[in-house]
N, C-alpha and C positions, 0 to 999 in steps of 0.2 A: 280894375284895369283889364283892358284886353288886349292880348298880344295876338298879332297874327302872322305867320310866316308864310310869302309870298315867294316860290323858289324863281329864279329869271326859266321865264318860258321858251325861249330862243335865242341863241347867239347868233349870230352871222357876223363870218369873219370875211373881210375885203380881199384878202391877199395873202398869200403863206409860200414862204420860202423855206426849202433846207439850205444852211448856210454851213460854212467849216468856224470851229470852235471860234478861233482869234476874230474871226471876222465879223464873227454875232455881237461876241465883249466888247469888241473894239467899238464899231456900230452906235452899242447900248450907250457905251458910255458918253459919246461924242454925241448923241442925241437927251442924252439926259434921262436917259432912262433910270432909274433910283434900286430896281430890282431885277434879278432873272429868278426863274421859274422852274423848279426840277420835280421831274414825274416820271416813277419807272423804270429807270434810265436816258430819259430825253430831257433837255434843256430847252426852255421856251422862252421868249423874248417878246414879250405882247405892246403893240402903241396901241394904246385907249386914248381915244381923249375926253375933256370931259363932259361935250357937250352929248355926250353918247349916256350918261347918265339919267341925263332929262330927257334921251330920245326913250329909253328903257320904261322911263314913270308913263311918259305918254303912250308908247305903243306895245310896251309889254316883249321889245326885242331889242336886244344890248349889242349891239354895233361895234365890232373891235376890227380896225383900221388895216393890221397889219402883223403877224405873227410869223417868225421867223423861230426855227427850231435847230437843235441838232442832240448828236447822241453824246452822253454823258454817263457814261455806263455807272460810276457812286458817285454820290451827292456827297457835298461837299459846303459849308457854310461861305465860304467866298470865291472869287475868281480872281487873279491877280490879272488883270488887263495888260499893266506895264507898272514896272517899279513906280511905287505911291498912288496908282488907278487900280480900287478892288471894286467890285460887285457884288453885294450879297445876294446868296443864293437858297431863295423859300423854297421848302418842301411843302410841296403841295399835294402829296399822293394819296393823303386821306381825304382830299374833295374834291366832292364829284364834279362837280362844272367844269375843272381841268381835268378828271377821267373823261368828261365828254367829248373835250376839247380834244386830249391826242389820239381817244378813238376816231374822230371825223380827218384831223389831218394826218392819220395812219392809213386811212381809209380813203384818203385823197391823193395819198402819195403810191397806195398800192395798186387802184385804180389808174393812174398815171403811168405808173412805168409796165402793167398788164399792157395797158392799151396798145393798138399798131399806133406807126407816127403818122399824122396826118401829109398829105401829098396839099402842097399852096397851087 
């Protein structure tokens, strides 16, 4: 038998906002989101969906929708939303494709608030 491991060669992400804590959970939850995402001290809130799966098989670049983050200085196994609404909350800080992930939108957001503001 052969096994091969094929790592994803590209993400592109559509969209990334910093949100405040209650408004990410809140968000997650009402959208149906199942998980948040802790790295580092930051909390991340990813919509995949799935036809992003089979975009990956065919073109070799995984398409995530929409990632919202904020800081979460310890990790923490759940988030209480609102009495009887929790979230659990993976640690993800020993893989790399979410080390890539908050290096680019650190790197997005640091880029952003450097820059002058544009004149419309």
């Amino acid at each position: 038998m052969e096994v091969k491991i094929i790592p994803t060669r590209k993400v592109v992400i559509l969209g990334v906002d910093k949100r405040q804590l209650e408004d990410l959970a809140w968000c997650a939850s009402t959208y149906g989101v199942n998980r948040l995402y802790w790295i580092d001290g930051y909390l991340l809130c990813l919509e995949v969906y799935e036809k992003s799966f089979e975009h990956e098989i065919k073109t070799k670049e995984f398409p995530i929708s929409q990632v919202c983050y904020t800081k979460l200085p310890k990790h923490s196994k759940t988030f209480e939303v609102e009495r009887g609404i929790q979230l659990p909350i993976v640690n993800v800080s020993e893989m790399s494709i979410f080390q890539n992930l908050l290096k680019a939108i650190l790197k997005a957001e640091d880029e952003n608030t450097s820059s002058p503001a544009r004149e419309s």
